[in-house]
py3Dmol code that shows the C-alpha trace and the ligand (Angstrom):
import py3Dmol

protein = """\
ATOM      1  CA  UNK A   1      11.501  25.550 -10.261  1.00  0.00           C
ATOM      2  CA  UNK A   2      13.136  23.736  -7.871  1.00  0.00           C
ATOM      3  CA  UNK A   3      12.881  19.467  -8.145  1.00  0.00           C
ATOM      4  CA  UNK A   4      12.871  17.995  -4.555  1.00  0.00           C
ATOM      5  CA  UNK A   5      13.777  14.266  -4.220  1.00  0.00           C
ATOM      6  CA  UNK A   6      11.969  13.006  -0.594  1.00  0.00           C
ATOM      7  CA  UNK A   7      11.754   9.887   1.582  1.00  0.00           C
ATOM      8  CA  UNK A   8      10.645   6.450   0.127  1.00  0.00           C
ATOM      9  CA  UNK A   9      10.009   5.338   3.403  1.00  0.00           C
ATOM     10  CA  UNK A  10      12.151   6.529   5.968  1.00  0.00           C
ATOM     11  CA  UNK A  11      11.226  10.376   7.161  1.00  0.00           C
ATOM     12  CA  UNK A  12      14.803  11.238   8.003  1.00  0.00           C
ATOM     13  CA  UNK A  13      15.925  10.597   4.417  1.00  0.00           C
ATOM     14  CA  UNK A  14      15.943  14.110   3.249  1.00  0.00           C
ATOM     15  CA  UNK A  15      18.260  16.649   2.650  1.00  0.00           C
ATOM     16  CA  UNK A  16      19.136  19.479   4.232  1.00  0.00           C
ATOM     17  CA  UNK A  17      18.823  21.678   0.969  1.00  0.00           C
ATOM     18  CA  UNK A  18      15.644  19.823   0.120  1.00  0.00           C
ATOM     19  CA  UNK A  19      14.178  21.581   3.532  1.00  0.00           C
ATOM     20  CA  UNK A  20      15.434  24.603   3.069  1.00  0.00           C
ATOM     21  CA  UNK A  21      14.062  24.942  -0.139  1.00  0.00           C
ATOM     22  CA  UNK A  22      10.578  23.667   0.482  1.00  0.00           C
ATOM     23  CA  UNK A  23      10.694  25.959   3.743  1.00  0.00           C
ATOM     24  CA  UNK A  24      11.609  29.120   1.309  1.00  0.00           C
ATOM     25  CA  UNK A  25       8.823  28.174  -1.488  1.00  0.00           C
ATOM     26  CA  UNK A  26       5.590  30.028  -2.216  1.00  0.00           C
ATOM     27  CA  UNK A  27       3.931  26.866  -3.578  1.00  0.00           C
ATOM     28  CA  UNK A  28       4.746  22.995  -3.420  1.00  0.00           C
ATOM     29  CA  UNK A  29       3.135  21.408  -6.242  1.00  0.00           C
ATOM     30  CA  UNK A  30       2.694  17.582  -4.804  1.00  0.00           C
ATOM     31  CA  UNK A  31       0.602  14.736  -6.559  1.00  0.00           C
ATOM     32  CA  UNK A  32      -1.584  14.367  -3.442  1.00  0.00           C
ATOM     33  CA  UNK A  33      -1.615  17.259  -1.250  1.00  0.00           C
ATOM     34  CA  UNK A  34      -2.965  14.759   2.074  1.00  0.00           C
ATOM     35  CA  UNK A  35      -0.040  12.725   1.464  1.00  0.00           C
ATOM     36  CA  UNK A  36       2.883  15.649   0.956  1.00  0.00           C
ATOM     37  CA  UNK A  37       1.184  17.542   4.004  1.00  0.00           C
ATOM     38  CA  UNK A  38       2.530  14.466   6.515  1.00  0.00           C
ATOM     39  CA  UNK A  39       5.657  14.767   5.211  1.00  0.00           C
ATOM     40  CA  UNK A  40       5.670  18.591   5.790  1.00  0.00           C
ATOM     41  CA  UNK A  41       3.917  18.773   8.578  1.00  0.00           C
ATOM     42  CA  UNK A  42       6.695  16.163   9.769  1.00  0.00           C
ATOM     43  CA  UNK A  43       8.956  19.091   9.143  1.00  0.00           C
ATOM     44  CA  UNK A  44       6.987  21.823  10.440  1.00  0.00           C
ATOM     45  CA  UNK A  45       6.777  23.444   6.985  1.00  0.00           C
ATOM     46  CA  UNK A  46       3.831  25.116   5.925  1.00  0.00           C
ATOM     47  CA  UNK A  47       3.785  26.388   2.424  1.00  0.00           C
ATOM     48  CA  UNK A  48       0.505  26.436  -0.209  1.00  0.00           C
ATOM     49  CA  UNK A  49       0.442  23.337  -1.848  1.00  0.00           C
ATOM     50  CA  UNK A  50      -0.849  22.566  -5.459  1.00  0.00           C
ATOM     51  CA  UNK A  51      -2.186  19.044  -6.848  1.00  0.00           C
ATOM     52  CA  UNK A  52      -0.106  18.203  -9.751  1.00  0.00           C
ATOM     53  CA  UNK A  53      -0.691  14.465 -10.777  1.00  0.00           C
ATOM     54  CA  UNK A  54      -0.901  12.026 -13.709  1.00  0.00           C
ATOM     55  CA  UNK A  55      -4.668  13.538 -14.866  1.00  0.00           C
ATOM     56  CA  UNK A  56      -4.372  17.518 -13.844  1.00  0.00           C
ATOM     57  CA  UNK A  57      -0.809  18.009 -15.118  1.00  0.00           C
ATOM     58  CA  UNK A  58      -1.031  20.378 -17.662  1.00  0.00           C
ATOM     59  CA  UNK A  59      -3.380  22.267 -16.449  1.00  0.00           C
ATOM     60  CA  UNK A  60      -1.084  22.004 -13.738  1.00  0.00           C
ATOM     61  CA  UNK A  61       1.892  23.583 -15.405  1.00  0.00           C
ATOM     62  CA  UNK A  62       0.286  26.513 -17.128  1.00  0.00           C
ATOM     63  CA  UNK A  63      -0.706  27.703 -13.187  1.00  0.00           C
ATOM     64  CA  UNK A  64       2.992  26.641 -12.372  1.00  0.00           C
ATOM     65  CA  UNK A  65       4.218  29.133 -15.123  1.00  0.00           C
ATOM     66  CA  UNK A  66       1.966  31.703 -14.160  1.00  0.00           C
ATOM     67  CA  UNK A  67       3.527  31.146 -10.926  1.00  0.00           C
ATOM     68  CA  UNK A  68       7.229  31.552 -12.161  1.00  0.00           C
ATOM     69  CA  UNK A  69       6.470  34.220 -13.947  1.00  0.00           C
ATOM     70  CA  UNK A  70       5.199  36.563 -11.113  1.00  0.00           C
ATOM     71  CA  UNK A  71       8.507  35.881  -9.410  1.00  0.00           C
ATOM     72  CA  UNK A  72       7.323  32.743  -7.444  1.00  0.00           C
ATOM     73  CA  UNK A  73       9.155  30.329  -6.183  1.00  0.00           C
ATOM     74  CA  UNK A  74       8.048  26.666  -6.773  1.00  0.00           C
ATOM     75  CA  UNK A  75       8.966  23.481  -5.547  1.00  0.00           C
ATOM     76  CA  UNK A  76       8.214  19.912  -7.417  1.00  0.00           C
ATOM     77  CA  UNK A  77       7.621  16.968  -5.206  1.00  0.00           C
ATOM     78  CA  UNK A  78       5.873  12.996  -5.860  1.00  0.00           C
ATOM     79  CA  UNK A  79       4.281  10.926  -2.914  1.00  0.00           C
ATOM     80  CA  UNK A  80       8.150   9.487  -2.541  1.00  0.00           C
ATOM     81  CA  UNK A  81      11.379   9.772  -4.204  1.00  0.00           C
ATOM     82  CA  UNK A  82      11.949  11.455  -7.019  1.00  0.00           C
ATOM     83  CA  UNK A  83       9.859  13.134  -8.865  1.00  0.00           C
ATOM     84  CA  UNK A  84       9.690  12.065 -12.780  1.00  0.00           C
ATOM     85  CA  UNK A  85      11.139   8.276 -12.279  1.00  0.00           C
ATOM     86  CA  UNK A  86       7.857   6.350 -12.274  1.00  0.00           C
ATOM     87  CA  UNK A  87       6.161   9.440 -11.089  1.00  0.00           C
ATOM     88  CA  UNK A  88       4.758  12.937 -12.630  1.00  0.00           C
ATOM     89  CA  UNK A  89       6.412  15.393 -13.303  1.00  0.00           C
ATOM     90  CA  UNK A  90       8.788  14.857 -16.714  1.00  0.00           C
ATOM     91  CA  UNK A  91       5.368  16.829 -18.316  1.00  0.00           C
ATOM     92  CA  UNK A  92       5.568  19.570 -15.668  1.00  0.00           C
ATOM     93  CA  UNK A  93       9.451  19.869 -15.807  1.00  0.00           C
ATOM     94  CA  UNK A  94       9.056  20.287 -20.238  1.00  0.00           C
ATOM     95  CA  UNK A  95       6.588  22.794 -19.978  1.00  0.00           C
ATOM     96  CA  UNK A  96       8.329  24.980 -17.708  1.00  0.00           C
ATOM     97  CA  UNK A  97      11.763  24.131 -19.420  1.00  0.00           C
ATOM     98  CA  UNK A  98       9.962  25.395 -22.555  1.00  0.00           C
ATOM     99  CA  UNK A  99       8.053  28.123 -21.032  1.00  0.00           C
ATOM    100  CA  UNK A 100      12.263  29.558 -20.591  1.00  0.00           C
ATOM    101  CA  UNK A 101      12.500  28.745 -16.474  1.00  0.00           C
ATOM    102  CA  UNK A 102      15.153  26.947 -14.983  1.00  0.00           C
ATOM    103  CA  UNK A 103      14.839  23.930 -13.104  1.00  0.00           C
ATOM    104  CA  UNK A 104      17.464  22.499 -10.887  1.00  0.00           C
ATOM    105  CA  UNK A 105      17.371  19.174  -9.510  1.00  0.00           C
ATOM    106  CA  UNK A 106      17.611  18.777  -5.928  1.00  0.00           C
ATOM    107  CA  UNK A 107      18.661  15.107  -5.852  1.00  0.00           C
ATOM    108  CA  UNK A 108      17.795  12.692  -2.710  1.00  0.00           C
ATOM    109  CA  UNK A 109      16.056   9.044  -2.308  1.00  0.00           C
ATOM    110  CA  UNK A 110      15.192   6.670  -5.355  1.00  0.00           C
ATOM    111  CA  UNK A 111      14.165   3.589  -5.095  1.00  0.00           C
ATOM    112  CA  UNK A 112      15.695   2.104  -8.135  1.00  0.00           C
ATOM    113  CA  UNK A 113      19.127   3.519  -6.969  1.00  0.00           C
ATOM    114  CA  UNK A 114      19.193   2.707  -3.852  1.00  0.00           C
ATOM    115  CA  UNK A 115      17.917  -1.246  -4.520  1.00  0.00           C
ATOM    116  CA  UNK A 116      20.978  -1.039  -7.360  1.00  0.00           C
ATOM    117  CA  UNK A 117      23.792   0.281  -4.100  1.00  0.00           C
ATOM    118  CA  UNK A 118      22.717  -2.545  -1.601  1.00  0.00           C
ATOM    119  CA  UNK A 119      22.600  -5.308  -4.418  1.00  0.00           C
ATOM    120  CA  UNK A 120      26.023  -6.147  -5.273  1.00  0.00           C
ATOM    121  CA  UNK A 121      25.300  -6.999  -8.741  1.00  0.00           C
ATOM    122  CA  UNK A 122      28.616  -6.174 -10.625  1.00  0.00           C
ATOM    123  CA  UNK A 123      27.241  -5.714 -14.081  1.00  0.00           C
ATOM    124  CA  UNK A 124      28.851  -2.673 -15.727  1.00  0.00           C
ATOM    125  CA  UNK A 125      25.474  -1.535 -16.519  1.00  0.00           C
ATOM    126  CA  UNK A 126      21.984  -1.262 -15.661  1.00  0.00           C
ATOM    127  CA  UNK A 127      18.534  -0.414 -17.609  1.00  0.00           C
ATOM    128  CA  UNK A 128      15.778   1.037 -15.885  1.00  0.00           C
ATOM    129  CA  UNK A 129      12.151   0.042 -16.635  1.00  0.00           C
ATOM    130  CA  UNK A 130      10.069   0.592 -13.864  1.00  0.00           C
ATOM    131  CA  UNK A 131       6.819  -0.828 -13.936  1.00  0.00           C
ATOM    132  CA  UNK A 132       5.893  -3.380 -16.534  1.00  0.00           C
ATOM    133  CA  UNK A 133       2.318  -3.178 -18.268  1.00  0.00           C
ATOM    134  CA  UNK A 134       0.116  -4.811 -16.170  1.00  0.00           C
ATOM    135  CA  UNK A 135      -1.930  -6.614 -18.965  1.00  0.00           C
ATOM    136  CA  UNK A 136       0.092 -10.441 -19.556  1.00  0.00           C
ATOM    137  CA  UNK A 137       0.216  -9.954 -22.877  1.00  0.00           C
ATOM    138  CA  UNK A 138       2.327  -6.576 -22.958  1.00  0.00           C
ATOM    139  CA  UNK A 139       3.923  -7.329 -20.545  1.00  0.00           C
ATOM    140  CA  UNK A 140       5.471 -10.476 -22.007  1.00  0.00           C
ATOM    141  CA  UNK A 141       6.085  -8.276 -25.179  1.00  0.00           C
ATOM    142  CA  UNK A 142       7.713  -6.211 -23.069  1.00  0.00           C
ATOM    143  CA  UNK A 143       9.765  -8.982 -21.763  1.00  0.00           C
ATOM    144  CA  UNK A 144      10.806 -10.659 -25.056  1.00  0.00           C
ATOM    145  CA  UNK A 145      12.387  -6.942 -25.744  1.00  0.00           C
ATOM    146  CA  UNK A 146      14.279  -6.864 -22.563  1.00  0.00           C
ATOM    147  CA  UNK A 147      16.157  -9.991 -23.011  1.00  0.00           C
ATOM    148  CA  UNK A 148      18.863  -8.937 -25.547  1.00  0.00           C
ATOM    149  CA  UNK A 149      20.125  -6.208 -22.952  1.00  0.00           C
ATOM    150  CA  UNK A 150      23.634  -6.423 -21.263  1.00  0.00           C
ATOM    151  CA  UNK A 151      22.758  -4.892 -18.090  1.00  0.00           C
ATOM    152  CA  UNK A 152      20.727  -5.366 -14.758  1.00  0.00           C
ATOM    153  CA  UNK A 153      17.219  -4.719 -15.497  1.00  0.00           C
ATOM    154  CA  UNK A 154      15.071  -2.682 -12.993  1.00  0.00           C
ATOM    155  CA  UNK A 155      11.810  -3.100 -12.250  1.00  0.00           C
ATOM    156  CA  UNK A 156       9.494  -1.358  -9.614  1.00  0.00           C
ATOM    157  CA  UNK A 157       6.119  -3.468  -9.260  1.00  0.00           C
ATOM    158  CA  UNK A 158       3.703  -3.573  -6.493  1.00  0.00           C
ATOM    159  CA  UNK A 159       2.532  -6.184  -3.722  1.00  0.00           C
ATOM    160  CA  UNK A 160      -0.722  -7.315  -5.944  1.00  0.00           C
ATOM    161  CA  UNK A 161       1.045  -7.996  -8.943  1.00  0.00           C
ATOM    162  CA  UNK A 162       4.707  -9.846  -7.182  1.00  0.00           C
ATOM    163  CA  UNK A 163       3.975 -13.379  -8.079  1.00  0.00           C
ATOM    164  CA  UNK A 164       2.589 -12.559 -11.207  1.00  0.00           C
ATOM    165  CA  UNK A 165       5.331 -10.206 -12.872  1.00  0.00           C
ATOM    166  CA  UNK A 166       8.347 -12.595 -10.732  1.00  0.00           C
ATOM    167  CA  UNK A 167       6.042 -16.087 -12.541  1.00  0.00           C
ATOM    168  CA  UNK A 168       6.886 -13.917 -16.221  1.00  0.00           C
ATOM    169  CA  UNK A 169      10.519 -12.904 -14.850  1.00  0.00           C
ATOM    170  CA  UNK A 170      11.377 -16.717 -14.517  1.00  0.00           C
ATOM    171  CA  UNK A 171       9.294 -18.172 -18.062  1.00  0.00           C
ATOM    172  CA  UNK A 172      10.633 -15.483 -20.401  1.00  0.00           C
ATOM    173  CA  UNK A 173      14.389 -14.750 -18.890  1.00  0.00           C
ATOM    174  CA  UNK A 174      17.225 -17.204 -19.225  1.00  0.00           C
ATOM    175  CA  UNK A 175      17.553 -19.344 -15.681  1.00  0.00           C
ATOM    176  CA  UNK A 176      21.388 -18.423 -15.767  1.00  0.00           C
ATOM    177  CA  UNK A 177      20.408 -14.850 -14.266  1.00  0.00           C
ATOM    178  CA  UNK A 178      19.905 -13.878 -10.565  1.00  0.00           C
ATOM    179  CA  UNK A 179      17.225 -11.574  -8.857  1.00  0.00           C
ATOM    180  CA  UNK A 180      17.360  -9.217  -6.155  1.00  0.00           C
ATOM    181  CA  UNK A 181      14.227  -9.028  -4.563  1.00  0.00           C
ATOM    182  CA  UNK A 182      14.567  -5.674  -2.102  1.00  0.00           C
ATOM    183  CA  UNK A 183      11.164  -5.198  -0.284  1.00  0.00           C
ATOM    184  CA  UNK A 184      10.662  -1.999   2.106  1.00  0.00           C
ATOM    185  CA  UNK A 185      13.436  -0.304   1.876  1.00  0.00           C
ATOM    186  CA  UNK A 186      14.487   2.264   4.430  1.00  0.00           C
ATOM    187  CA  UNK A 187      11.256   1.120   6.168  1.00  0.00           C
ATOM    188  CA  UNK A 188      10.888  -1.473   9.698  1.00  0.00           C
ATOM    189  CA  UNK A 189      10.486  -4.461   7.455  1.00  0.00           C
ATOM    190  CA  UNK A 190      13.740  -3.592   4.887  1.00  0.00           C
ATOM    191  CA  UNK A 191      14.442  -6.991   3.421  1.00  0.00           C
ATOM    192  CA  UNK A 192      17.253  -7.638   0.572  1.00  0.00           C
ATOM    193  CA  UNK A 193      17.985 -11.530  -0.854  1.00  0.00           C
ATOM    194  CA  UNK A 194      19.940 -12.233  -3.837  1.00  0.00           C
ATOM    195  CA  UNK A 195      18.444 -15.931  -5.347  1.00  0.00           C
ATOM    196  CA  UNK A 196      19.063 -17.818  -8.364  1.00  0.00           C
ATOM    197  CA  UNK A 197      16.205 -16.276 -10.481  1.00  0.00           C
ATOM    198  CA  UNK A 198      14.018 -19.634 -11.098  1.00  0.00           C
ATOM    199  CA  UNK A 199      14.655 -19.631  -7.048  1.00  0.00           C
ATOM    200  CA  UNK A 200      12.590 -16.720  -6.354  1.00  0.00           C
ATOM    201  CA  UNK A 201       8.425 -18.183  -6.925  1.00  0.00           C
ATOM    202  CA  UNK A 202       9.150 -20.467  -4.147  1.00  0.00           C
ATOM    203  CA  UNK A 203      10.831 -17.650  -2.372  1.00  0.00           C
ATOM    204  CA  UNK A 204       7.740 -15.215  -2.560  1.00  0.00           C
ATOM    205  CA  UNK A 205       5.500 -18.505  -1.367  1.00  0.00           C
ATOM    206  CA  UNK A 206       7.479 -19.153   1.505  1.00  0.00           C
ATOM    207  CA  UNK A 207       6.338 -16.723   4.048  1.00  0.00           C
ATOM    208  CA  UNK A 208       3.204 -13.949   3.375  1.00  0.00           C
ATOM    209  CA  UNK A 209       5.689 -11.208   4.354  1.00  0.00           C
ATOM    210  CA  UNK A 210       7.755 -11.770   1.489  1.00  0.00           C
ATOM    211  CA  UNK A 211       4.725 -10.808  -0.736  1.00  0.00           C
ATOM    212  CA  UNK A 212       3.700  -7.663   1.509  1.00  0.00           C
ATOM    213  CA  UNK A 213       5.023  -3.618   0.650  1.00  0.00           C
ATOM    214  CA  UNK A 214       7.057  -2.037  -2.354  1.00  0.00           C
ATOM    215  CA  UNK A 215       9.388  -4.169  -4.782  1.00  0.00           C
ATOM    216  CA  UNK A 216      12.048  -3.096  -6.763  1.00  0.00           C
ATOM    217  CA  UNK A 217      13.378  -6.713  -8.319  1.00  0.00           C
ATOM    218  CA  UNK A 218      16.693  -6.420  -9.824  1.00  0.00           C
ATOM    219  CA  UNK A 219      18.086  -9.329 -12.703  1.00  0.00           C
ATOM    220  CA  UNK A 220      21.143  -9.481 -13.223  1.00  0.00           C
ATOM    221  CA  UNK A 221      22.900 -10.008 -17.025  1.00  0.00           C
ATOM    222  CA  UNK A 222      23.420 -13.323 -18.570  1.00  0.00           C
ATOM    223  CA  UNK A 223      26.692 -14.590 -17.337  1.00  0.00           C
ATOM    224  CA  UNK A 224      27.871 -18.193 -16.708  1.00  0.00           C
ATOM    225  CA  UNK A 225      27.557 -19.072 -13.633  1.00  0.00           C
ATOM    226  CA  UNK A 226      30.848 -19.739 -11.757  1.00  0.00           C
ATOM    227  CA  UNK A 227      29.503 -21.810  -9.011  1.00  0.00           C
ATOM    228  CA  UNK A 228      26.456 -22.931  -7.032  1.00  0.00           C
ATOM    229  CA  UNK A 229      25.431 -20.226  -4.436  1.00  0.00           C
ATOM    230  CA  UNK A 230      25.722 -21.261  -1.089  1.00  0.00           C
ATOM    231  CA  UNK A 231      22.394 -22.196  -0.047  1.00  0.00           C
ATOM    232  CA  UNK A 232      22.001 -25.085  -3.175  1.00  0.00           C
ATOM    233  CA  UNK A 233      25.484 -25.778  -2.664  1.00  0.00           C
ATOM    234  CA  UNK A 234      24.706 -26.385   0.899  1.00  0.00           C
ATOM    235  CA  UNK A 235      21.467 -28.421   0.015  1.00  0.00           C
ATOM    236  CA  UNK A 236      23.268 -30.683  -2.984  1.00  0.00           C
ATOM    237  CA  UNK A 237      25.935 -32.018  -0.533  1.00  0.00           C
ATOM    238  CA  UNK A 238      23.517 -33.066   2.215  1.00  0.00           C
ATOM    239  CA  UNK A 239      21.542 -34.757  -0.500  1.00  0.00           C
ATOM    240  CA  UNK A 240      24.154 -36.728  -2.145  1.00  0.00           C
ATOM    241  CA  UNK A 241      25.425 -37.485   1.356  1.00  0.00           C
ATOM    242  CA  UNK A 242      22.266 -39.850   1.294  1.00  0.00           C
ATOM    243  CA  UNK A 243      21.254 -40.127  -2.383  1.00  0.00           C
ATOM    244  CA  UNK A 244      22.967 -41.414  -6.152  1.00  0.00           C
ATOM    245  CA  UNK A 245      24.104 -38.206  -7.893  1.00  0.00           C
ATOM    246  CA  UNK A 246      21.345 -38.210 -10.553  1.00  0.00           C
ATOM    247  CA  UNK A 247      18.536 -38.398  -7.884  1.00  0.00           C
ATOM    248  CA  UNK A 248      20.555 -35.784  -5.884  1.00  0.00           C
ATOM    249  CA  UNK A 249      20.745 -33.363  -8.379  1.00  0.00           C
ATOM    250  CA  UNK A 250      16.781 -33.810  -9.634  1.00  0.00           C
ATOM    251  CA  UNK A 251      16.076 -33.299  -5.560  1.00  0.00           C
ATOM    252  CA  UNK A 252      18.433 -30.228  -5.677  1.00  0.00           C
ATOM    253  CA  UNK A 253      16.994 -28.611  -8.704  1.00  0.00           C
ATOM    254  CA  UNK A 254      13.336 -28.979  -7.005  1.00  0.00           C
ATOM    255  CA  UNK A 255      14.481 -27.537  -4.048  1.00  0.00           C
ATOM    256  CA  UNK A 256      16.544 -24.841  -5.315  1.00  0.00           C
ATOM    257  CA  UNK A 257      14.773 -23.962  -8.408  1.00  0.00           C
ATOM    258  CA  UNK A 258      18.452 -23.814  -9.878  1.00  0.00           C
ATOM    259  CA  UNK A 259      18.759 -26.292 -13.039  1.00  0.00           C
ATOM    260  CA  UNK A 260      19.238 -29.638 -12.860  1.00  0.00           C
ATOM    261  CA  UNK A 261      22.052 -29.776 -15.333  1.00  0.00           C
ATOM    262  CA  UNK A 262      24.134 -27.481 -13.452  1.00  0.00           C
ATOM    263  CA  UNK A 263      23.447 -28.785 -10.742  1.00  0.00           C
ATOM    264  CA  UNK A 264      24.246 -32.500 -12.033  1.00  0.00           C
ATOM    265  CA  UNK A 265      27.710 -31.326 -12.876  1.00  0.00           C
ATOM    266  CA  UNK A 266      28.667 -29.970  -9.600  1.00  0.00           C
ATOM    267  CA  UNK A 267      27.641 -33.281  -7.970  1.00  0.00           C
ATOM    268  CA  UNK A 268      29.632 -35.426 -10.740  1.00  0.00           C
ATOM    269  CA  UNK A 269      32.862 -32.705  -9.712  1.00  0.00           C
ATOM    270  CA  UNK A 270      32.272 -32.857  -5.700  1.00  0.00           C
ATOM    271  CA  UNK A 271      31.876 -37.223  -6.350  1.00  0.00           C
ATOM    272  CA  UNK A 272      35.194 -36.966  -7.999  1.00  0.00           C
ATOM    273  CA  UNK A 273      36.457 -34.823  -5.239  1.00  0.00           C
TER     274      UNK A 273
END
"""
ligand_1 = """\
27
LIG
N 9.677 8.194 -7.615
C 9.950 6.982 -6.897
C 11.465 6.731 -6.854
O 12.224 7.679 -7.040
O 11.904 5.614 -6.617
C 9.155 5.812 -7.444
C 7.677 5.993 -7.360
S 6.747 4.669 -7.994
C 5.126 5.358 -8.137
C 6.508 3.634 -6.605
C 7.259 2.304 -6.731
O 8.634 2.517 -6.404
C 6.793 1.220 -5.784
O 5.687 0.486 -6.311
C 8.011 0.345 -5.664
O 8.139 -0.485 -6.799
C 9.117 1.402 -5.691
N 9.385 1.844 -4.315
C 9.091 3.027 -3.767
N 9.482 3.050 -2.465
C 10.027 1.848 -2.218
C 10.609 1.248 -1.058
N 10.676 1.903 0.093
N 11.088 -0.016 -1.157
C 11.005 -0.699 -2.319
N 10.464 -0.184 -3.445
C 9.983 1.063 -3.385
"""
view = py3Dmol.view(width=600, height=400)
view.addModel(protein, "pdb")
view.setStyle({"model": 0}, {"cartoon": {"style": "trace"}})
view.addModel(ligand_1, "xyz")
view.setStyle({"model": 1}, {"stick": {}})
view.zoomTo()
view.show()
């Protein structure tokens, strides 16, 4: 069985081996068969397909295998990306594993991945969680676990539930750490901004657009900060062009969302400067 990785957004993001091999299948098993059927219709393929989602999916296998084992060849795709991050499919993938097929990854667009190569975080690593429980409480749990780790932490969430997951992002992580926010990717509206993590609930209020499509928000490790990015820098020295330092700073940290310590200190330097 044959894993097929396809567009998050943009319909030329495929591969040439992932046509091929959904051209040369006898079934494409596909969460929802309207939504795969654009895609390969896109592509003039036209193959049987097979509903294999989050409720069907065992069910789903055992036909798979029954498949496979007549000499079939079957092709695993989700609505977008790739299959089995966030998505069905791990199931599907361990029963036919066990069931003594092979299944070879055909690998292509992910979300996560390609948030992570237009970031320009430097961390040396990065943990991937997806989507966060969508009930408060386990989600803060969920949260309070995260902390601890030494890496970028990924998250996928959706338009509904932004303000609310970026709100717990900012009250249970340390205010040292940065987000990337990357909204749309590959698609008309791709947007990418790199903000001082208590920065980003004024971001998200700013405009209605920066609330609309797919997230992937990316934080960045704990690290002391080396200097003021250039935006509150920017906004600190026009304020203490006019203001005392202390009243400066407080106005900076308001704007900015960046703390008012920090951001005390760099006034007190530029003063002495
Ligand atoms: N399997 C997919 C992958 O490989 O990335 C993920 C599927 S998951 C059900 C859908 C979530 O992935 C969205 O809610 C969003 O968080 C993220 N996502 C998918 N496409 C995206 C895009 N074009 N831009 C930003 N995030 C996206």
């Amino acid at each position: 069985m044959s894993i097929v990785a396809t567009p998050i957004g943009n319909l030329g993001d495929i591969t040439l081996r992932a046509l091929e091999t959904l051209r040369q299948a006898d079934v494409i098993a596909c969460e929802d068969t309207r939504h795969a059927r654009r895609l390969l219709d896109h592509h003039a393929i036209h193959v049987q397909l097979l509903a294999v989602h989050e409720h069907n999916e065992q069910a789903a296998a055992a036909k798979l295998i029954g498949l496979l084992a007549t000499g079939k060849r079957v092709a695993l795709i989700s609505d977008a990306g790739t299959p089995g991050i966030s998505d069905p499919g791990a199931r599907t993938v361990a029963a036919v594993r066990a069931a003594g097929f092979t299944v070879t990854p055909l690998p292509g667009p992910n979300a996560a991945i390609a948030a992570l190569s237009a970031a320009g975080l430097d961390d040396a690593a990065f943990h991937f969680i997806g989507f966060l429980p969508a009930k408060v409480g386990a989600r803060r749990t969920a949260l309070e676990a995260l902390k601890p780790i030494v890496a970028t932490l990924v998250f996928y969430e959706a338009p509904h539930r932004i303000e609310e997951t970026v709100a717990d992002l900012v009250a249970l992580l340390e205010p040292e750490r940065d987000i990337v926010i990357a909204r749309e990717l590959t698609k008309l509206f791709e947007e990418i901004v790199r903000l001082p993590l208590p920065a980003a609930p004024a971001w998200l209020a700013a405009d209605d657009n920066h609330r609309r499509g797919e997230f992937v928000l990316l934080v960045s490790a704990t690290q002391p900060r080396e200097g003021l990015d250039a935006e509150s820098e920017r906004i600190l020295k026009t304020l203490l062009a006019e203001l005392p330092v202390k009243q400066a700073a407080k106005l900076a940290s308001t704007i900015t969302g960046v703390a008012k310590n920090d951001l005390y200190q760099r006034a007190l330097a530029l003063k002495d400067g």
